[in-house]
N, C-alpha and C positions, 0 to 999 in steps of 0.2 A: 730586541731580537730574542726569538726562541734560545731556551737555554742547549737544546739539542743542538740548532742552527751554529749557535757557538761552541760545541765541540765537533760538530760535523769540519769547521771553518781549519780547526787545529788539526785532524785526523783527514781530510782529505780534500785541501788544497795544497799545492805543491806548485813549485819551482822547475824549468826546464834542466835545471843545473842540478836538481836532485837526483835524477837517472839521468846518467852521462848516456852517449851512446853507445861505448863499450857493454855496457850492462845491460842495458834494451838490447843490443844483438845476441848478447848469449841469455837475455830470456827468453829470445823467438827463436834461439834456436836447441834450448831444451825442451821447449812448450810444440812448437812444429808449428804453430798458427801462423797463417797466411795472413797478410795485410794488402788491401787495396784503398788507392789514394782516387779519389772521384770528385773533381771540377767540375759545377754544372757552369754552362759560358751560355751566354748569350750577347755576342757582338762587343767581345773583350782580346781582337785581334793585339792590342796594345801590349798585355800586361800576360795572358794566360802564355806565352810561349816561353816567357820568361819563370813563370812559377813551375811549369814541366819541365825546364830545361835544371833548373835548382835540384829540383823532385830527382830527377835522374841521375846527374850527377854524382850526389852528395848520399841519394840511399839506396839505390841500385845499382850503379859502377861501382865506386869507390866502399861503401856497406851496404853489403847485400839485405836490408832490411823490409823495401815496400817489394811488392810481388808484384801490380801493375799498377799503372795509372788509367786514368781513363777518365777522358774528356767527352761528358753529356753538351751537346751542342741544342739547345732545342727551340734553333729555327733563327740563327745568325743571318746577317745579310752583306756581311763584312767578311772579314778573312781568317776568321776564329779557326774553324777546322783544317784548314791549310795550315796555319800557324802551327794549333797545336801537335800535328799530326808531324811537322817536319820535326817540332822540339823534342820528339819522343813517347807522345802519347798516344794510345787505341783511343779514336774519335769513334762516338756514335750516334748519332741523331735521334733525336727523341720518336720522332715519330715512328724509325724502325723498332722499337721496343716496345714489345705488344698491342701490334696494328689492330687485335679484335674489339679495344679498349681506344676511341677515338680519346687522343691526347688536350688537354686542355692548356693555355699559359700560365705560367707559375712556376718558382723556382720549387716549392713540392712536390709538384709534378716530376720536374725531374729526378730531383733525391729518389725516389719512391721507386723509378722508374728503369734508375740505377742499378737498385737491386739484383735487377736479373741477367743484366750481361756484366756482375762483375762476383769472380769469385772465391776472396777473403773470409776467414775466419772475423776479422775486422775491419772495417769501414770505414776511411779517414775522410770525411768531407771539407773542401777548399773552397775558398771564393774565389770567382777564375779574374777579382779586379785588384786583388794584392798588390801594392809598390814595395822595390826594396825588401820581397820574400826570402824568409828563411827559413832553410829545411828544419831548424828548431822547432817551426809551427808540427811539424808532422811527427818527429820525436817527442816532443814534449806531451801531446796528446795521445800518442798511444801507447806512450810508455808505461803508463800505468793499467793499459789493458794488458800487458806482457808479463807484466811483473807481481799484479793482484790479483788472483783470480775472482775476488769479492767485486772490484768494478766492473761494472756493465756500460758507463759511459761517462766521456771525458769532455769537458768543455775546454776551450781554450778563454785565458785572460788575458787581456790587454792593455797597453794604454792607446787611445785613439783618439790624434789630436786634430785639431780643426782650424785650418786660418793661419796653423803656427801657436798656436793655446793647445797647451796638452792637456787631455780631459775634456772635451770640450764637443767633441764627437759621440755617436751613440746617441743623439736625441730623442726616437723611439726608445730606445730602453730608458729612458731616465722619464719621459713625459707618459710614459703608456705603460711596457711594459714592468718595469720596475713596482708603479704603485699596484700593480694588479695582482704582482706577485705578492707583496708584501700581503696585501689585502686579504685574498683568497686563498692563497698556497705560503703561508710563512716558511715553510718546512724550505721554501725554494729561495730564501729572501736571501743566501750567503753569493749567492753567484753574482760575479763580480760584472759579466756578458751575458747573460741570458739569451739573448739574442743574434751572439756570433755568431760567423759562418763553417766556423774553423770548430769541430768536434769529432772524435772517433767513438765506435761502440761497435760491441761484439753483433753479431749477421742474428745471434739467435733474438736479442730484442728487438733489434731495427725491423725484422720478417714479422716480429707479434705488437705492431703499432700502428696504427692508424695514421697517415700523413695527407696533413690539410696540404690543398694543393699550392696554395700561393705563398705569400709572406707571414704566414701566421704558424708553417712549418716549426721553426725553433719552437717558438713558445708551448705549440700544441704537444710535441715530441718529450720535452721536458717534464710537462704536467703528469704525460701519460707515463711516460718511465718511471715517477713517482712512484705513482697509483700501482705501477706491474712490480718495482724491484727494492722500491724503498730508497731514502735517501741514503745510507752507509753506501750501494752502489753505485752514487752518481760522485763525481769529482771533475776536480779544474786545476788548472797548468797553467801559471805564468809563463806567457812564451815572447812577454818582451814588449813591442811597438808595433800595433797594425796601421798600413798607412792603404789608404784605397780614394776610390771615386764618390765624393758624397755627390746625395741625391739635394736636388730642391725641396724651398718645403709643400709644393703641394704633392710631390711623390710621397711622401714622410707622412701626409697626411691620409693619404688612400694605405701604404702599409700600415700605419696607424689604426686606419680602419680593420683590417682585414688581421688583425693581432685582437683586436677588440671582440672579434666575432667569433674567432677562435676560441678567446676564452670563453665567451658567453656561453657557444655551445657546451663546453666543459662545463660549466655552472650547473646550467639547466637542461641541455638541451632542449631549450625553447626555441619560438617561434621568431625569428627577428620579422616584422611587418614589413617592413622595405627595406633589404639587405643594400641600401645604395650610399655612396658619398657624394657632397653636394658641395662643389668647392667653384671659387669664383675669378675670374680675370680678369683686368681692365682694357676693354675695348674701345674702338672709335666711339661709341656711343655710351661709354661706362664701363659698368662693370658686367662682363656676361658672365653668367651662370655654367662650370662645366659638369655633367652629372657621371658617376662611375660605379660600374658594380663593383660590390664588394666579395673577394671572395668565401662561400659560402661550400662548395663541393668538399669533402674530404674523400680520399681515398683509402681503401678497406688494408685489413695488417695483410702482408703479402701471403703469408703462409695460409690465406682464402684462395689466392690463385692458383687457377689451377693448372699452367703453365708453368708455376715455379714448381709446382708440387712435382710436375713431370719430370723437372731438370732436377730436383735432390733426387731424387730415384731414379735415374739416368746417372 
């Protein structure tokens, strides 16, 4: 490990129990920074009503600390936005968020897309399939925006256990994205998640970063933040036990892909020949062949649109 790596590790990783919340609220409320909490869901009636209902309770009743939540639905076919909507949150559908910009699938689509109907000084992103959520996840991670003005963005760390084995979750980041980091970005090799879903960052980076639309968002967001603010700005928060919905692995193997591409672009900006994954089933007659694009579209830093550009000057 880089020797930087190793004192980046000392100087800005932290503990949710470092900043209590007494102290996070009266740093947002010397500082005046707004904070918005933003769930992208898609057909997580289960689980998202339960993490807004937490959300509210615990940082908007009881400490006035998040300013809205807001749940990106983008294109449920379940009872996500009913749910979220009774527990407390502004639901808004992807597609209504800049209709002149036909919407693609992908959870960077919606991060991206978040942006413009939500409006915090900072930006707490959630996974809307959390079990057993605690508003720690949302303190812990912004707490460090409140209270340094030198961070620009907070990862959340975890442990994420699988089966009942703790540690044992996070596959993509251990088979994919971890060696890539090490490899190509050592500067990035201290982050414990790479790849959570759970991270806050000030509106001014999130507007000047480009967000790959699909699953290769985390990965892509982090490189670039590098490259814009420097490691001393980027930090991470123990916030304890994430428990969620694992995927199969031939899901794991198309995000896999689609993390892979992301970095590639970052390498080179090259050409990928067939941007496609070729993954296989066993059918009546064997094994068939399933083929799937990979994503390849990125989306431009917001502060290019020119819709947002209309709403800061409004």
């Amino acid at each position: 490990m880089l020797e930087e790596v190793e004192r980046w590790l000392s100087t800005r990783s932290w503990s949710v129990a470092d900043r209590p919340l007494h102290q996070v609220l009266a740093a947002k409320q010397r500082s005046g920074q707004t904070i918005s909490v933003v769930l992208p869901a898609l057909n997580e009636e289960e689980t998202v009503g339960d993490i807004v209902a937490v959300v509210r309770h615990d940082l908007v009743e009881r400490a006035p600390l998040v300013d809205e939540i807001v749940v990106v639905d983008s294109g449920s076919t379940d009872r996500t936005s009913e749910v979220a909507a009774r527990a407390g949150a502004r639901v808004v559908h992807r597609d209504d968020i800049l209709p002149r910009i036909p919407a693609v699938p992908g959870k960077g689509e919606v991060l991206w897309r978040s942006l413009l109907v939500t409006g915090g000084d900072i930006v707490c992103f959630i996974d809307a399939d959390l079990k057993e959520f605690s508003s720690d996840f949302v303190t812990g991670i912004v707490g460090p925006l409140l209270t340094d003005p030198d961070v620009d963005l907070v990862k959340g760390m975890y442990d994420r256990p699988l089966a009942g084995s703790a540690g044992q979750g996070g596959r993509v980041t251990e088979l994919m994205a971890r060696p890539l980091l090490n490899m190509h970005w050592p500067q990035l090799a201290g982050f414990v998640q790479p790849l959570g879903g759970e991270y806050a960052a000030r509106r001014s980076l999130l507007e000047q970063l480009p967000f790959p639309v699909g699953y290769g968002v985390e990965l892509g967001m982090l490189v670039d933040a590098l490259h814009l603010v420097g490691l001393d700005a980027l930090a991470q928060v123990d916030v304890g036990v994430r428990k969620h919905r694992h995927q199969d692995g031939q899901a794991l193997g198309r995000m896999a892909a689609a993390i892979y591409r992301t970095a590639q672009l970052r390498l080179a900006r090259g050409h990928l020949v067939r941007p496609c994954l070729t993954q296989f089933e066993r059918g009546e007659d064997g094994f068939e062949p399933r083929t799937y694009s990979v994503d390849t579209e990125e989306r431009p830093p917001m502060v290019e649109i020119a819709e947002y550009a209309e709403r800061k000057v409004a």
